[in-house]
N, CA, C and O of each residue as an XYZ file, in Angstrom:
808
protein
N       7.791     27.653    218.149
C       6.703     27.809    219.131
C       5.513     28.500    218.463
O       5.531     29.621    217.955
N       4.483     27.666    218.539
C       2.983     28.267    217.775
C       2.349     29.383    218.963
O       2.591     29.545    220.159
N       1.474     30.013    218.045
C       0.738     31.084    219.238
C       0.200     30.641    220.512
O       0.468     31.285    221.526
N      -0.353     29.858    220.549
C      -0.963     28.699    221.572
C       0.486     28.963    222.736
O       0.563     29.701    223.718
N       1.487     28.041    222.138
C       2.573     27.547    223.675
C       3.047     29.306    223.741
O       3.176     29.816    224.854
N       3.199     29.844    222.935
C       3.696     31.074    223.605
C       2.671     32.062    224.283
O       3.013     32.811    225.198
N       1.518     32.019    223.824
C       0.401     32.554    225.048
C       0.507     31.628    226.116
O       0.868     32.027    227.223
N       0.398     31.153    226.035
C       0.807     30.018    227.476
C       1.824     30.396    228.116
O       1.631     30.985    229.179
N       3.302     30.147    227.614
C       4.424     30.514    228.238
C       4.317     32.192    228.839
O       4.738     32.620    229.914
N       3.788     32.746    228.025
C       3.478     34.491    228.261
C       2.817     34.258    229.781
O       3.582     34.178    230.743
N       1.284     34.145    229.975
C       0.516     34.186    230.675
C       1.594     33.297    232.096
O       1.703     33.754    233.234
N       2.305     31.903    231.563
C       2.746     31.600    232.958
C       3.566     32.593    233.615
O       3.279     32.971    234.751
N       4.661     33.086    232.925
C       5.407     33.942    233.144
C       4.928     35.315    233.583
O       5.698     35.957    234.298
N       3.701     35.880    233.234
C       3.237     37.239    234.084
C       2.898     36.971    235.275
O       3.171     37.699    236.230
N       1.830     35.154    235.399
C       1.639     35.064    236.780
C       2.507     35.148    237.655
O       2.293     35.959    238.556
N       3.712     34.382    237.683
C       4.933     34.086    237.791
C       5.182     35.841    238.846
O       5.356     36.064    240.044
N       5.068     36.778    237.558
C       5.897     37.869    237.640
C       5.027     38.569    238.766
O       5.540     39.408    239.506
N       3.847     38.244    238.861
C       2.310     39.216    239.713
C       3.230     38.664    240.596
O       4.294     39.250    240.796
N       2.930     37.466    241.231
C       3.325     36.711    242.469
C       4.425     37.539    243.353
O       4.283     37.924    244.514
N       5.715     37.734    242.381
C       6.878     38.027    242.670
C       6.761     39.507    243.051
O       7.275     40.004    244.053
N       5.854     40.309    241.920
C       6.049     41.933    242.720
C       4.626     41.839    244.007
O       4.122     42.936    244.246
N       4.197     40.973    244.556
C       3.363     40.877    245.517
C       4.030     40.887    246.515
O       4.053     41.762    247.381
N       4.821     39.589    246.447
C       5.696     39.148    247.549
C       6.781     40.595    247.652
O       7.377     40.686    248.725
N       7.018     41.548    246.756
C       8.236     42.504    246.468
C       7.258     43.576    247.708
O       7.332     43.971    248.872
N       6.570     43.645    246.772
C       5.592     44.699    248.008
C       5.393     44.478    249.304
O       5.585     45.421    250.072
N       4.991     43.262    249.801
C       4.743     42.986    251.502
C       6.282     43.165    252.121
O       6.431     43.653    253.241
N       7.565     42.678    251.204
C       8.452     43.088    252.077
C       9.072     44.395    251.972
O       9.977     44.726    252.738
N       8.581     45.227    250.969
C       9.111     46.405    251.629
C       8.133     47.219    252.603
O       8.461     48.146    253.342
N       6.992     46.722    252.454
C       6.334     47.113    253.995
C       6.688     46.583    255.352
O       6.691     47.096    256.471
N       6.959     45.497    254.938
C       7.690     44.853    256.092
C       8.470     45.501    256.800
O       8.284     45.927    257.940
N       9.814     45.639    255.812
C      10.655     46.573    255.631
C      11.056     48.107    256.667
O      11.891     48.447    257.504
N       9.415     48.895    255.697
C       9.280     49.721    256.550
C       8.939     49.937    258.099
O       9.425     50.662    258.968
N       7.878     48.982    258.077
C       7.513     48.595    259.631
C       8.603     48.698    260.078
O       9.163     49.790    260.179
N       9.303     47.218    260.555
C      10.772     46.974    260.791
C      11.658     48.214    261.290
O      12.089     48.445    262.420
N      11.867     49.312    259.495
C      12.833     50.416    260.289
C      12.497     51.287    261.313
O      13.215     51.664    262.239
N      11.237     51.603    261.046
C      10.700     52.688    261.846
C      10.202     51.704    263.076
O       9.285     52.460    263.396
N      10.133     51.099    263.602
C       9.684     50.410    264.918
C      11.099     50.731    265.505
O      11.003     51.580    266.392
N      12.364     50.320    265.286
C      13.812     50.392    265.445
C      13.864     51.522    265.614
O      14.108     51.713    266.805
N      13.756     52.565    265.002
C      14.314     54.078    265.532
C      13.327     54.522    266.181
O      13.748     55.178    267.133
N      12.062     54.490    266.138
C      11.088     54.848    267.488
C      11.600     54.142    269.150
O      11.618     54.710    270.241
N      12.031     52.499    268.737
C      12.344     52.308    269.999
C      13.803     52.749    270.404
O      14.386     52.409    271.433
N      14.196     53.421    269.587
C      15.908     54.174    269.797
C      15.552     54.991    270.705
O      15.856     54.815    271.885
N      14.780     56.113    270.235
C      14.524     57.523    270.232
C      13.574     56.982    272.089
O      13.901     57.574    273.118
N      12.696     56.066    272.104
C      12.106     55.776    273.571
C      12.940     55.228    274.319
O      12.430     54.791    275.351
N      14.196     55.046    274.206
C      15.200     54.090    274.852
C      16.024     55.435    275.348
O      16.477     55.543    276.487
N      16.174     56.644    274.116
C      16.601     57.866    274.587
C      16.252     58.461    275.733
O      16.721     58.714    276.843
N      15.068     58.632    274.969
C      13.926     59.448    276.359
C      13.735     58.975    277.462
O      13.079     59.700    278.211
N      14.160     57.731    277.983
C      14.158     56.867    278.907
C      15.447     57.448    279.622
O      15.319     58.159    280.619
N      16.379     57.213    279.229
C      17.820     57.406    279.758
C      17.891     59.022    280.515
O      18.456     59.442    281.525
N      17.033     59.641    279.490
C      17.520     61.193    280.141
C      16.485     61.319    280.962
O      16.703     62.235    281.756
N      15.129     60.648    281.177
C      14.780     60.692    282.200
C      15.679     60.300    283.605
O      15.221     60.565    284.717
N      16.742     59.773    283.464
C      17.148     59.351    284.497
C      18.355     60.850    284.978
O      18.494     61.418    286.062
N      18.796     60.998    284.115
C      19.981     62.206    284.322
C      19.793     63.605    284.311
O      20.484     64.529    284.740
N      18.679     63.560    283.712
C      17.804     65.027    283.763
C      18.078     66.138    285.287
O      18.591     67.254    285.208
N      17.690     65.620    286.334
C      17.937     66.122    287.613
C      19.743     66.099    287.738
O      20.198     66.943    288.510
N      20.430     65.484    287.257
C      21.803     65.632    286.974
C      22.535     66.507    286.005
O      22.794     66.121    284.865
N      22.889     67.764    286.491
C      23.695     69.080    285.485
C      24.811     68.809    284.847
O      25.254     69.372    283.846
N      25.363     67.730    285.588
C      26.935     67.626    285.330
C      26.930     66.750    284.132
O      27.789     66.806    283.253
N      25.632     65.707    284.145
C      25.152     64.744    283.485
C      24.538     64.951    281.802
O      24.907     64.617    280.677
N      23.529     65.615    282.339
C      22.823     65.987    281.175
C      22.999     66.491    280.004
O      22.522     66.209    278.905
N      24.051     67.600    280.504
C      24.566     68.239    278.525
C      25.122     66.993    278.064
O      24.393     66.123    277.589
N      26.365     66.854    278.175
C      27.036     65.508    277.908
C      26.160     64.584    277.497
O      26.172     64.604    276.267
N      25.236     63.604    277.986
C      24.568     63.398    277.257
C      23.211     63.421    276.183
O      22.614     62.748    275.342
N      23.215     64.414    276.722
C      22.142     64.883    275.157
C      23.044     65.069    273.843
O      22.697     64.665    272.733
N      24.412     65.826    274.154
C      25.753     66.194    273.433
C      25.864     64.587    272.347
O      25.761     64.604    271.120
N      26.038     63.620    272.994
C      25.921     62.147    272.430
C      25.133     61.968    272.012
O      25.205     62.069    270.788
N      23.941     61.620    272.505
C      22.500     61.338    272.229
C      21.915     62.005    270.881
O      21.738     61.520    269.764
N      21.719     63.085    271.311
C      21.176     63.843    270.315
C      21.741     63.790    268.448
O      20.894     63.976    267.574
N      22.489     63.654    268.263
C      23.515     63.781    267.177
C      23.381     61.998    266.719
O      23.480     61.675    265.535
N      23.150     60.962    267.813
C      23.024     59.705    267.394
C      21.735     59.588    266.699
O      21.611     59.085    265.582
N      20.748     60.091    267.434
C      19.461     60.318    266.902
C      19.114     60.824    265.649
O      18.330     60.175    264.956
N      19.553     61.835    265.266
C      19.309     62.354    264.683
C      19.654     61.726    263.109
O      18.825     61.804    262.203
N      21.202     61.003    262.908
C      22.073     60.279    262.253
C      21.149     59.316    261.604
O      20.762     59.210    260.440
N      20.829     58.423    263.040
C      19.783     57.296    262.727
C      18.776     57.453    261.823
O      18.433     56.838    260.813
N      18.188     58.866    262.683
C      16.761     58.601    261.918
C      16.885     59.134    260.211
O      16.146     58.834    259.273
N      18.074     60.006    260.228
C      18.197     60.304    258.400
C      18.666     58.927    258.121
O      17.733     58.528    257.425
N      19.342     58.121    258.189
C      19.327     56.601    257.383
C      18.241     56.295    257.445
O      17.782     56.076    256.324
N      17.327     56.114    258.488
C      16.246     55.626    258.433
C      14.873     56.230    257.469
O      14.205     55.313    256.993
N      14.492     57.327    257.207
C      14.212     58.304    256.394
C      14.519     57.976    255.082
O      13.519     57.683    254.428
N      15.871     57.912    254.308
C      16.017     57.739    253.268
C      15.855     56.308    252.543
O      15.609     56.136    251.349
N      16.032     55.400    253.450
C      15.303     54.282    253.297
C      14.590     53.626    253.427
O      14.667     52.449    253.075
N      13.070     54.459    254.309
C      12.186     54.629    253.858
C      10.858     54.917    252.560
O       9.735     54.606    252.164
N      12.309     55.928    252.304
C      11.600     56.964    250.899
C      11.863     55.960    249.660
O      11.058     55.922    248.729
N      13.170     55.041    249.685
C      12.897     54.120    248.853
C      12.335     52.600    248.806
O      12.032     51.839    247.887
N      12.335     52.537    249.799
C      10.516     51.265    249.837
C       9.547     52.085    249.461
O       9.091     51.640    248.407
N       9.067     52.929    249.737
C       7.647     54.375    249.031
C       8.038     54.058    247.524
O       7.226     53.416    246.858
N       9.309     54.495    246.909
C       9.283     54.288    245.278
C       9.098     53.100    244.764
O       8.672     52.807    243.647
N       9.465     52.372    245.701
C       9.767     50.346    245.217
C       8.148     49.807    245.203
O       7.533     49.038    244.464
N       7.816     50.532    246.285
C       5.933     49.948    246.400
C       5.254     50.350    245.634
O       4.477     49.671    244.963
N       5.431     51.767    245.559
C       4.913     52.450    244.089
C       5.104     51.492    242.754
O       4.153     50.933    242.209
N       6.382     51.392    242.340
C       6.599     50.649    241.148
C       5.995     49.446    241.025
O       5.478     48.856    240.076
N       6.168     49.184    242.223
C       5.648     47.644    242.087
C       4.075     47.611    241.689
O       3.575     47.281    240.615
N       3.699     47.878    242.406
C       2.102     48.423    242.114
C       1.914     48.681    241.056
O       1.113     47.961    240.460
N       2.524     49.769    240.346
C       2.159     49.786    239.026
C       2.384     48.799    238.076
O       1.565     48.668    237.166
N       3.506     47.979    238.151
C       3.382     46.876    237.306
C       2.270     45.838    237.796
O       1.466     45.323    237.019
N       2.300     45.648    238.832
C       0.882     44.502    239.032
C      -0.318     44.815    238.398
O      -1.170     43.941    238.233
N      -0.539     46.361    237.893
C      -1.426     46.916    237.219
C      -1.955     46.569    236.007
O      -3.076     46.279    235.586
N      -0.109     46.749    235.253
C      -0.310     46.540    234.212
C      -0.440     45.393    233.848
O      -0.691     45.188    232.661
N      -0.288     44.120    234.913
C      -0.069     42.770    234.527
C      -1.643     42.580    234.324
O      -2.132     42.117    233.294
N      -2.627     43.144    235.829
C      -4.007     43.268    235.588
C      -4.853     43.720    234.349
O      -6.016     43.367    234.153
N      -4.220     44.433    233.647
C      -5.061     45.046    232.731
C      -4.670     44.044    231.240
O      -5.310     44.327    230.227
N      -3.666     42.944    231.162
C      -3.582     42.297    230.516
C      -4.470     41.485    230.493
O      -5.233     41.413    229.531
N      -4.567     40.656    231.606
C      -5.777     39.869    231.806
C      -6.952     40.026    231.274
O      -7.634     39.253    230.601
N      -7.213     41.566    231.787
C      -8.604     41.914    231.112
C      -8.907     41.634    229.901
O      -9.597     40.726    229.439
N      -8.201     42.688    229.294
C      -8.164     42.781    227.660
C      -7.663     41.443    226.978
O      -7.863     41.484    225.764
N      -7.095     40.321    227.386
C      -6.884     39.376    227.032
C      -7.949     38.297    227.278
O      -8.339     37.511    226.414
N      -8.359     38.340    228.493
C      -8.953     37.231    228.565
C     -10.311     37.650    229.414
O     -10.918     36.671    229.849
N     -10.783     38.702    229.665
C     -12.235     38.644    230.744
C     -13.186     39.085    229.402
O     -14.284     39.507    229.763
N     -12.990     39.073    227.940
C     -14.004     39.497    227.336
C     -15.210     39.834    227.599
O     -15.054     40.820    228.319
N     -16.649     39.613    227.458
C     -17.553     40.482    228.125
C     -17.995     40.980    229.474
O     -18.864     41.726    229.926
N     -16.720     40.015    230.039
C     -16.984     39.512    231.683
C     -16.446     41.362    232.133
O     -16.247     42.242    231.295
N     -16.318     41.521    233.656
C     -15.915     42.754    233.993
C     -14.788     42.471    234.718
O     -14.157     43.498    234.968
N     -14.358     41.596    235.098
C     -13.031     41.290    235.991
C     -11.898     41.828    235.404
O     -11.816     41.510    234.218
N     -11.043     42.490    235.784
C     -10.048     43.517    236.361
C     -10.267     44.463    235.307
O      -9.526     44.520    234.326
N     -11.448     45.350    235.508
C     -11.446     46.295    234.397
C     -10.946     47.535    235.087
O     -10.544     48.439    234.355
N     -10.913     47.698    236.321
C     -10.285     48.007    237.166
C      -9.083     49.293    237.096
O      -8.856     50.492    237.257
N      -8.350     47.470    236.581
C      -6.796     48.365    236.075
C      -6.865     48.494    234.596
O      -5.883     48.135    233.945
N      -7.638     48.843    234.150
C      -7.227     49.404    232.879
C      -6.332     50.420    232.812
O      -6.310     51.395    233.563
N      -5.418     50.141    231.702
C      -4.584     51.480    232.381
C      -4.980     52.699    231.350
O      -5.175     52.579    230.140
N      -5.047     53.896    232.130
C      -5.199     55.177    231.606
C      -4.060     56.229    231.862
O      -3.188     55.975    232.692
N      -4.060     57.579    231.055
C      -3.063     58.029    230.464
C      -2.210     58.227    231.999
O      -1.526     57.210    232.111
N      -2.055     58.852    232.841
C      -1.433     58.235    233.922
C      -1.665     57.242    234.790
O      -2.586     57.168    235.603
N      -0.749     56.441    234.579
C      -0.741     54.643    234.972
C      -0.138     54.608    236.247
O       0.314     53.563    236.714
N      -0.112     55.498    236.733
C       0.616     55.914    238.368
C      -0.386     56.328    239.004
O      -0.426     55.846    240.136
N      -1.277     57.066    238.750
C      -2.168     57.938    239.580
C      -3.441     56.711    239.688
O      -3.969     56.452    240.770
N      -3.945     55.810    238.007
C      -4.515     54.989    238.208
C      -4.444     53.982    239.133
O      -5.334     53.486    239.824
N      -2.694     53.624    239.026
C      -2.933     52.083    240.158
C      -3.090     52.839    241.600
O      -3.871     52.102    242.202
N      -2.791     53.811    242.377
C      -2.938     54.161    243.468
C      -4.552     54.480    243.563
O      -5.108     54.278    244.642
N      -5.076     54.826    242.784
C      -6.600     55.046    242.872
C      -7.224     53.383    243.195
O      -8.150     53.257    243.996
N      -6.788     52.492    242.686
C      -7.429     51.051    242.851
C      -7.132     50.398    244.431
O      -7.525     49.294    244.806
N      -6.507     51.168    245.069
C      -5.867     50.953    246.144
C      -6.510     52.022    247.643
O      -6.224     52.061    248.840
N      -7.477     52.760    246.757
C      -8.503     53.804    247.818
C      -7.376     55.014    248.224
O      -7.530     55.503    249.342
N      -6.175     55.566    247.338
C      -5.341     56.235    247.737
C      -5.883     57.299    246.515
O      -6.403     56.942    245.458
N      -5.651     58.534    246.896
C      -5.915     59.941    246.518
C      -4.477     60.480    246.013
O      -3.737     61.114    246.765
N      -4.145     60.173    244.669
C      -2.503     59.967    244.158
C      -2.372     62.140    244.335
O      -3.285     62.965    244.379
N      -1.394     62.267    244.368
C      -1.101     63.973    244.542
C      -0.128     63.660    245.852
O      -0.017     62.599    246.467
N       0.694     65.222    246.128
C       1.875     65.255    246.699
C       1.478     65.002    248.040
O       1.844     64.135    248.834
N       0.458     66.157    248.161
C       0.391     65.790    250.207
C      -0.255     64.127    250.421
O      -0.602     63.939    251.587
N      -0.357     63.536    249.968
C      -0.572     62.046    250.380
C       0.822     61.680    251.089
O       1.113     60.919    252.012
N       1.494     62.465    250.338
C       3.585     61.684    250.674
C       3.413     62.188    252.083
O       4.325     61.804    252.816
N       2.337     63.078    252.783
C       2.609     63.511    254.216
C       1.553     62.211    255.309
O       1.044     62.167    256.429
N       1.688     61.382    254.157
C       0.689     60.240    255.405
C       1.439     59.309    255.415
O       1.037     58.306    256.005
N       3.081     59.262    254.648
C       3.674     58.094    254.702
C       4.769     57.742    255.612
O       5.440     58.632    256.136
N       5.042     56.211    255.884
C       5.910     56.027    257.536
C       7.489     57.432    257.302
O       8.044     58.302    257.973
N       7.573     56.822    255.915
C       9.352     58.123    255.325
C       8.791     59.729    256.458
O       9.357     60.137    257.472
N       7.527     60.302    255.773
C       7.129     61.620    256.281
C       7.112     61.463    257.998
O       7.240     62.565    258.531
N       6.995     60.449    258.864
C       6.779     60.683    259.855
C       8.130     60.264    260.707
O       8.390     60.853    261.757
N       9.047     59.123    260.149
C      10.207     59.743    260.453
C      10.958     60.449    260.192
O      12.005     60.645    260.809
N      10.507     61.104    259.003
C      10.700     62.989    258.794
C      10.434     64.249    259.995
O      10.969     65.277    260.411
N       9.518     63.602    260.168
C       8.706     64.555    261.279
C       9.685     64.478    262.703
O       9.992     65.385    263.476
N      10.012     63.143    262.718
C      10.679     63.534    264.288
C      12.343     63.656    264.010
O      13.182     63.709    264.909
N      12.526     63.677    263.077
C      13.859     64.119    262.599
C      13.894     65.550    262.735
O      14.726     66.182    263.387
N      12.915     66.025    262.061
C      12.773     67.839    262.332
C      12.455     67.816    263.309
O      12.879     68.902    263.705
N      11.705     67.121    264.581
C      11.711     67.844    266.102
C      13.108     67.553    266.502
O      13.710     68.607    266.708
N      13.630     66.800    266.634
C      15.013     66.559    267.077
C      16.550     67.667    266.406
O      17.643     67.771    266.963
N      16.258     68.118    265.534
C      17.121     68.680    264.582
C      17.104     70.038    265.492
O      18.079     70.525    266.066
N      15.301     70.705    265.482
C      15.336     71.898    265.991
C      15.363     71.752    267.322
O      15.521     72.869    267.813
N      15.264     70.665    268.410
C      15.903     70.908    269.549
C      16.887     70.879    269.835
O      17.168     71.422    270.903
N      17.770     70.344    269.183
C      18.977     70.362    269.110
C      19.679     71.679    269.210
O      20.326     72.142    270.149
N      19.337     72.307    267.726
C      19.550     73.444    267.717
C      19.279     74.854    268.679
O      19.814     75.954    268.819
N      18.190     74.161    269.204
C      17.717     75.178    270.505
C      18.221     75.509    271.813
O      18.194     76.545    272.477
N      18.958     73.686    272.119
C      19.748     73.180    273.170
C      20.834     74.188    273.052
O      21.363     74.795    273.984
N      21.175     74.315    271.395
C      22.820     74.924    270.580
C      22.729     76.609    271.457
O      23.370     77.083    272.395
N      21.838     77.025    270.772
C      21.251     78.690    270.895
C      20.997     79.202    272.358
O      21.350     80.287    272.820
N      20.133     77.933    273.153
C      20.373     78.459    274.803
C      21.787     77.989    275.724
O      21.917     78.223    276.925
N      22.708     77.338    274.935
C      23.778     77.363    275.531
C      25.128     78.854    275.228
O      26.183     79.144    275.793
N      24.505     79.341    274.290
C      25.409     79.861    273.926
C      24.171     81.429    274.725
O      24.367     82.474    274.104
N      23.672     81.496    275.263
C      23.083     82.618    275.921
C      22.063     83.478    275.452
O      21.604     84.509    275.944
N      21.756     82.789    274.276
C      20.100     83.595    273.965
C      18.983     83.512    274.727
O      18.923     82.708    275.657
N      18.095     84.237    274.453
C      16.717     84.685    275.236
C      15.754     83.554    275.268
O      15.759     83.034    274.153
N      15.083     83.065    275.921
C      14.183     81.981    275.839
C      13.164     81.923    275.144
O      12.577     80.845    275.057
N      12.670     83.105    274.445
C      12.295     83.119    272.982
C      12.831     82.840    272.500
O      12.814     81.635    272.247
N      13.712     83.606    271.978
C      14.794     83.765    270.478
C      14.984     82.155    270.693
O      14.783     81.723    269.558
N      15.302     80.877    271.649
C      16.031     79.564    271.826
C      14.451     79.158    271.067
O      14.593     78.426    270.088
N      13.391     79.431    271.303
C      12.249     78.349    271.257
C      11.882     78.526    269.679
O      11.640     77.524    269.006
N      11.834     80.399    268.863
C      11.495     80.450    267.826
C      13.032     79.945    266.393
O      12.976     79.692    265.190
N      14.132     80.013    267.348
C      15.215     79.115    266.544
C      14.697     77.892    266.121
O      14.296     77.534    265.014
N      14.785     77.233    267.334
C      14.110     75.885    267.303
C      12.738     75.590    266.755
O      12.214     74.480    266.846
N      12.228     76.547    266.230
C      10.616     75.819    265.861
C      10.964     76.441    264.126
O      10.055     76.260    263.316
N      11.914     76.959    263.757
C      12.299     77.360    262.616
C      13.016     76.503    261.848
O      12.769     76.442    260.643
N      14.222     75.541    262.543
C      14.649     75.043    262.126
C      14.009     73.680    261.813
O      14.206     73.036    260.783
N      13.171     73.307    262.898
C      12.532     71.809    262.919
C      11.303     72.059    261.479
O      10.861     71.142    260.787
N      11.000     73.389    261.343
C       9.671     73.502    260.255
C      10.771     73.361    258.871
O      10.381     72.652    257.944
N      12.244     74.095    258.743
C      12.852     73.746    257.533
C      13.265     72.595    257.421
O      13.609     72.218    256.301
N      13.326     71.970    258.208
C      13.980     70.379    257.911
C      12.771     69.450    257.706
O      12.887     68.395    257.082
N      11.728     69.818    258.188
C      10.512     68.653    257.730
C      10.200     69.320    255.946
O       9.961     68.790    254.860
N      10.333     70.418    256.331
C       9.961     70.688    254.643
C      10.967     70.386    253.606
O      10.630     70.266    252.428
N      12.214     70.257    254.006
C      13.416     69.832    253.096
C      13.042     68.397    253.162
O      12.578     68.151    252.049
N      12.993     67.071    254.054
C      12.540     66.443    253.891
C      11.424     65.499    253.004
O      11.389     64.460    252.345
N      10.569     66.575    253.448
C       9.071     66.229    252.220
C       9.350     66.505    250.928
O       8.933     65.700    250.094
N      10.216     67.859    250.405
C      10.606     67.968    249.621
C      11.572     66.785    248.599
O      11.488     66.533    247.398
N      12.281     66.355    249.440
C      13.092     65.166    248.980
C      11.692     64.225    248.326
O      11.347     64.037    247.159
N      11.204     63.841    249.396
C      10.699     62.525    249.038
C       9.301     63.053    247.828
O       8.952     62.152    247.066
N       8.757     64.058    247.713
C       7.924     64.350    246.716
C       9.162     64.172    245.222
O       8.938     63.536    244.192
N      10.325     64.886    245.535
C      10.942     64.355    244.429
C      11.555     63.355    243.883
O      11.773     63.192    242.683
N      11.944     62.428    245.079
C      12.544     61.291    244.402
C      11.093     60.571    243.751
O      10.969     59.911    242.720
N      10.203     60.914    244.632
C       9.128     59.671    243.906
C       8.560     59.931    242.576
O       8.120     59.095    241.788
N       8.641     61.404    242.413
C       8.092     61.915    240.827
C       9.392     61.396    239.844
O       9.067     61.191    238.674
N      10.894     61.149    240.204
C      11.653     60.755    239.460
C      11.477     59.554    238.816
O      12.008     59.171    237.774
N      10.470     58.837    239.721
C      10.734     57.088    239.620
C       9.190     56.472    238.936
O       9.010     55.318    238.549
N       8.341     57.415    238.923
C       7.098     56.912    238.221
C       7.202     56.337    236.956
O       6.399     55.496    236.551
N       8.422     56.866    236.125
C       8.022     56.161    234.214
C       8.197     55.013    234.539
O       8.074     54.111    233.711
């Protein structure tokens, strides 16, 4: 094979490869959509139900007792597989980058088309910049993972609050339990996902 058919074969094969992490990317947004629509309409299907039993004593612990603990279950599966569509989109992205910046340097000679992605010394922070994203940790607090984070920690610390005023604490002490625990679990949370995603950038 002369230089010719193998630049050829090269170039078909990256298009090939763009295409494929394109299509890789829309479905793990998809993806995400998808999970988190599912446990939001869990969690409103919840809130629905105990609207009904609420005025019922005999009713209500019992099921929140169920409820609550299902919820909560859900939404950590849902959460963690979240956080890895976030790394998968990430990656992906960055290789479409680098496929872009081939182009350039290969073939847009004086032209300016995809100068874009050139890649520079972090090739992570670059492709998210081409994308109008501000690469750094608190961005991870605008993503779908962080916000079914978020109601994972309200649910966690009511739970726990439900725990603390059954057992006969003060209606403070039940509310600042509960707003303690729901603030450590969103931050253990975020924590996770700032780290798995710094694991997965090389």
């Amino acid at each position: 094979m002369d230089d010719g058919e193998r630049e050829k074969a090269l170039l078909t094969a990256l298009t090939t490869e763009h295409y494929a992490l394109q299509t890789s990317r829309a479905g793990t947004i998809a993806e995400a959509t998808g999970r988190a629509t599912i446990f939001l309409s869990v969690l409103s299907a919840a809130l629905i139900g105990l609207g009904f039993v609420a005025t019922n004593d005999k009713v209500v612990r019992p099921y929140l007792a169920a409820v609550l603990p299902t919820l909560v279950i859900i939404g950590v599966l849902t959460f963690l597989r979240l956080v890895e569509t976030t790394v998968e989109n990430s990656l992906d992205l960055r290789r479409i980058q680098r496929i872009r910046a081939y182009y350039h340097h290969r073939f847009a000679a004086e032209h300016d088309f995809f100068a874009d992605a050139v890649i520079a010394d972090d090739a992570m922070s670059t492709a998210w910049n081409l994308v109008g994203t501000t690469p750094g940790r608190w961005e991870f607090m605008l993503t779908t993972a962080a916000l079914v984070g978020a109601v994972n920690a309200v649910l966690t610390g009511l739970g726990i609050a439900l725990v603390a005023a059954a057992a006969g604490s003060g209606g403070v002490l039940t509310v600042l339990v509960g707003v303690l625990v729901a603030v450590v679990a969103f931050g253990v949370q975020f924590v996770y996902i700032v780290r798995k995603s710094a694991g997965r950038r090389a």
